[in-house]
C-alpha positions as CSV (number, residue, x, y, z in Angstrom):
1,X,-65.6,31.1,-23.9
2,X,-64.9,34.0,-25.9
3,X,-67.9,36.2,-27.3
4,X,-66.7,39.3,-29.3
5,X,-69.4,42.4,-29.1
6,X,-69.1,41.7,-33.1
7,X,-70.9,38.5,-32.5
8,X,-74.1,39.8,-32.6
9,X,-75.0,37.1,-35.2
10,X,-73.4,34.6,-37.3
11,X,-73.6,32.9,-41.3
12,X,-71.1,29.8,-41.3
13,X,-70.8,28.4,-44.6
14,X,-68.8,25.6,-46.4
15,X,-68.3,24.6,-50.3
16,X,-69.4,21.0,-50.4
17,X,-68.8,18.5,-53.5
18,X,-69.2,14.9,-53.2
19,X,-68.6,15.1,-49.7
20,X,-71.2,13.0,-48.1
21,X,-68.7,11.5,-45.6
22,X,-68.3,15.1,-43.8
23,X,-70.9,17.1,-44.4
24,X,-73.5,15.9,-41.8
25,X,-70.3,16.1,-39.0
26,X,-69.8,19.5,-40.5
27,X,-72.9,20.6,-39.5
28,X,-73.3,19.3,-36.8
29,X,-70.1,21.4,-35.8
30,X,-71.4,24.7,-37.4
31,X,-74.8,24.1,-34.9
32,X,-73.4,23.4,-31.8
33,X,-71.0,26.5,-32.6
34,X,-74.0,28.6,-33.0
35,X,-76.6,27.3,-29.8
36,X,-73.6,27.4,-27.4
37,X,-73.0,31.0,-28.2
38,X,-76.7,31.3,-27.9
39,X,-76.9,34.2,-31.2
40,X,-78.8,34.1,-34.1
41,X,-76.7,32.0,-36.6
42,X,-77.6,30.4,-40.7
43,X,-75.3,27.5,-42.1
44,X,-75.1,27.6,-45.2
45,X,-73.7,24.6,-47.6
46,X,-73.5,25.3,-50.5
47,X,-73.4,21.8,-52.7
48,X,-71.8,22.3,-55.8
49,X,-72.8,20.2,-58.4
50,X,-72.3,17.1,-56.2
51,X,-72.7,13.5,-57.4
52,X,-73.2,11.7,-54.3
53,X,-75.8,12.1,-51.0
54,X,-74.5,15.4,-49.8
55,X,-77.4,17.6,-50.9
56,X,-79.6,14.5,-49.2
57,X,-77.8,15.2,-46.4
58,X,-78.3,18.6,-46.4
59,X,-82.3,18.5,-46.8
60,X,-82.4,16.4,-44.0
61,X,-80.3,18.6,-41.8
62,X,-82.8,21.7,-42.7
63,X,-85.9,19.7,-42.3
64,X,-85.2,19.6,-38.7
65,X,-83.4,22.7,-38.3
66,X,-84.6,25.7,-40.2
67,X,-81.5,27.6,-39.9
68,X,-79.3,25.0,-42.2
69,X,-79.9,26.1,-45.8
70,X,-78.8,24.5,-49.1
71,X,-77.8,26.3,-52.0
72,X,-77.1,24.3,-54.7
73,X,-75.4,24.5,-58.2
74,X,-76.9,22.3,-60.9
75,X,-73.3,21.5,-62.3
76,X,-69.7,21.6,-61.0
77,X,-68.5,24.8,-61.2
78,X,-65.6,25.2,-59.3
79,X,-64.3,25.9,-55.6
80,X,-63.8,29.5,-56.4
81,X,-67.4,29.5,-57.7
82,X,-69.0,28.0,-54.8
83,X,-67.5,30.4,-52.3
84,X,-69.1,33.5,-53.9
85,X,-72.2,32.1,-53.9
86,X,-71.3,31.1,-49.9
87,X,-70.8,34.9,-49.7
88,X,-73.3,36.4,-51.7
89,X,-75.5,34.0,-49.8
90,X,-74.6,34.9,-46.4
91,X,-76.6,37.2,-44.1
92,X,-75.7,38.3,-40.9
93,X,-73.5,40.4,-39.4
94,X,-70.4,38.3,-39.3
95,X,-69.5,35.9,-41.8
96,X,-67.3,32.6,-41.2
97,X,-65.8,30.6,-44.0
98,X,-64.5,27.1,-43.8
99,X,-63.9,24.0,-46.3
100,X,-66.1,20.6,-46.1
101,X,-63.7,18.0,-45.5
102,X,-63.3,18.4,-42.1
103,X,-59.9,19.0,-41.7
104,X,-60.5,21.8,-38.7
105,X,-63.0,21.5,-36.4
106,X,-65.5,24.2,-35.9
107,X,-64.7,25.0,-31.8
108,X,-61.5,26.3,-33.0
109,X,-63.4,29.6,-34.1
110,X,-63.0,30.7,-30.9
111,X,-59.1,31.6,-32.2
112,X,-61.2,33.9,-34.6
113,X,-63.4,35.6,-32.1
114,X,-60.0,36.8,-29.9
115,X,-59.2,38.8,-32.9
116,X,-62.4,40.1,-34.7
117,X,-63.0,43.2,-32.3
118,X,-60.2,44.7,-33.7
119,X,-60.3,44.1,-36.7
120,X,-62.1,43.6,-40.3
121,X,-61.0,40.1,-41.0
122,X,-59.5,37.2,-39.1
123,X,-57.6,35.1,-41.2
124,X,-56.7,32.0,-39.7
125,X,-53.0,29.8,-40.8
126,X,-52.5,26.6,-40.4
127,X,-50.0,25.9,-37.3
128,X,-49.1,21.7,-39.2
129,X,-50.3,21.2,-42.5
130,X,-52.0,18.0,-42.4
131,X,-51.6,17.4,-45.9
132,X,-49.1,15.4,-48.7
133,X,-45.8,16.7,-48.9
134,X,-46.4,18.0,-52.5
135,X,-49.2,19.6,-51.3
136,X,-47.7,21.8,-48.5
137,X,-45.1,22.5,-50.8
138,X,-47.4,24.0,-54.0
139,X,-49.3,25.8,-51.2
140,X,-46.2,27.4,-50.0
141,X,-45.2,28.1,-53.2
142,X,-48.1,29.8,-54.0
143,X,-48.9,31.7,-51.0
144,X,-45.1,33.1,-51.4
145,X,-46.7,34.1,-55.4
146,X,-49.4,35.7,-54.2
147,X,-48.0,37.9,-51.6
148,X,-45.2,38.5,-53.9
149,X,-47.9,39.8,-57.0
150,X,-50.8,41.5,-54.7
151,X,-48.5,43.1,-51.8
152,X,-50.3,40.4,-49.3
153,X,-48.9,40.0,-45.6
154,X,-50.3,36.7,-45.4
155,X,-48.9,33.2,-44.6
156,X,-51.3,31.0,-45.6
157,X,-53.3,32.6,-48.6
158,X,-55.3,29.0,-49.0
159,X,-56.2,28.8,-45.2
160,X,-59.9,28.0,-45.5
161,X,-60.9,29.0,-41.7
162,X,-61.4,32.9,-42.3
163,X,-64.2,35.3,-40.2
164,X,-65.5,38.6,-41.8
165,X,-67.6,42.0,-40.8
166,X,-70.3,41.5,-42.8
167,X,-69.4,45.3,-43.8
168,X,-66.5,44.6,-45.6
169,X,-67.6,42.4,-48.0
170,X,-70.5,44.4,-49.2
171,X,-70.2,45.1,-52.9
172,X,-66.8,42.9,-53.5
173,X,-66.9,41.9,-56.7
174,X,-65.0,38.5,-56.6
175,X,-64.6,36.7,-60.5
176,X,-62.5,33.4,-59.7
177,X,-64.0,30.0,-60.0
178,X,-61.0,28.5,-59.2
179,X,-58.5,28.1,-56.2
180,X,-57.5,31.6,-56.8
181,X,-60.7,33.0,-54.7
182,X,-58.3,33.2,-51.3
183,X,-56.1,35.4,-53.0
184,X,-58.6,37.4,-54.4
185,X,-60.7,37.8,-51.4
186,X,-57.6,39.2,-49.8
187,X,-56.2,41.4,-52.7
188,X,-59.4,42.5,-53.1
189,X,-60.1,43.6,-49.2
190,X,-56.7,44.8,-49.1
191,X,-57.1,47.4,-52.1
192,X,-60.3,48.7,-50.3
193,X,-57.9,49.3,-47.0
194,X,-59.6,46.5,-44.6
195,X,-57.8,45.8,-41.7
196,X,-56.5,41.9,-41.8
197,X,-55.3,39.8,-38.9
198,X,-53.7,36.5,-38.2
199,X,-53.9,33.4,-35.8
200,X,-52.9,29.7,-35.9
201,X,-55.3,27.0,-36.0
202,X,-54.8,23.4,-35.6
203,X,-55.4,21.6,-39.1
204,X,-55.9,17.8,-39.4
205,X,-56.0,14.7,-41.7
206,X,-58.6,13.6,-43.9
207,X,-60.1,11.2,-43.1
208,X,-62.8,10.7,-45.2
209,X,-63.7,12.3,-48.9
210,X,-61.3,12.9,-51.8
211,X,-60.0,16.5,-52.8
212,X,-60.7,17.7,-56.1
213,X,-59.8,21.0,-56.3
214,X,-56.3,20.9,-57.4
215,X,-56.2,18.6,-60.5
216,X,-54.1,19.3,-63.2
217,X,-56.8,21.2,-65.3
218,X,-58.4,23.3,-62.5
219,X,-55.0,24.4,-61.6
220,X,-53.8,25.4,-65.0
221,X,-56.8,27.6,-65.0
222,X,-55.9,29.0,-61.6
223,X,-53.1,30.6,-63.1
224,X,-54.8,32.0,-66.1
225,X,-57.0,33.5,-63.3
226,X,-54.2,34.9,-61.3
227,X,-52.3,36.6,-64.0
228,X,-55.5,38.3,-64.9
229,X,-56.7,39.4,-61.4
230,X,-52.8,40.9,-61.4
231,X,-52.9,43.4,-64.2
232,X,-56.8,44.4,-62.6
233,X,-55.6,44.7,-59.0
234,X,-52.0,46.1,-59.3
């Protein structure tokens, strides 16, 4: 077991909409994470604007464990959205950030803690893609876009398995609702000279859940997003 001397406590949080299939698993993960390391730890879901039993879920998980918290949106408002409430929610000294769909598990944030001693951020790509062929080719695509526009050594921008000094996202102001938030995130750390590393991390199927985030209308607003966070950033 690896325990960084950053890991002096710990906020996991995840973005969760209509996912009542994973979020109890994911959880579940997020607590055993923080007991076994034996540090003072919050998990944080925040349900945005779901439709089915995941805030339920949720409620139940912090009736019998104070340290789970819901945060919830009263609509849909987007992936991007729901991660800077996720951040501007989170408390302690390091902050990790995953998705709700349990496509990597939670022990694999040991990968993370290798790296965070020497560094700001510990940004995490996945080794497979466990995803459609159309959808490892847009994210390709797009990660190739975003390093190309913001000057990012990245090569997974959309890799939602990321850990942060607490430090370095004090005062970022973050505006994407959209799938643009990675990018921005990192464009954003970059231009205030954080230090960014990298490490593979398994990534697996669905199983369970449907994705949302990238139909036709959230992604057409992605780009109106991106091309607008380029001519503030550059």
């Amino acid at each position: 077991m690896i325990k960084p001397k950053a890991l002096t406590s710990i906020s996991f949080f995840f973005p969760c909409y209509n996912e009542a299939e994973n979020v109890g698993s994911m959880i579940e993960q997020c607590v055993k994470v923080g007991e076994d390391y034996g540090v003072d730890y919050e998990v944080i879901v925040v349900d945005d604007g779901s439709r089915d039993q995941s805030a339920e879920i949720v409620k139940r998980w912090s009736a019998k464990n104070p340290r789970v918290r819901l945060v919830q949106h009263p609509q849909n408002c987007g992936y991007g959205a729901a991660l800077r409430t996720g951040i501007k929610s989170a408390t302690k000294e390091l902050v990790f950030l995953t998705d709700g769909d349990n496509q990597f598990h939670l022990a694999d944030i040991e990968k993370l803690f290798s790296k965070i001693d020497s560094c700001d951020v510990v940004a995490g790509y996945r080794i497979v893609r466990q995803d459609k062929i159309h959808r490892r080719l847009n994210g390709f695509l797009w990660t190739q876009l975003n390093k190309t526009l913001f000057g990012l050594k990245i090569r997974d921008v959309d890799c939602a398995f990321k850990l942060f000094r607490r430090k370095c996202l004090d005062g970022l102001e973050l505006e994407s609702n959209q799938l643009l938030i990675h990018a921005e995130i990192l464009a954003r750390l970059k231009k205030k000279g954080c230090k960014v590393e990298e490490i593979g991390i398994p990534h697996y199927p669905r199983t369970a859940g449907k994705a949302t985030a990238t139909q036709p209308i959230r992604i057409l607003k992605t780009f109106g997003e991106l091309f607008g966070l380029f001519w503030k950033i550059r």
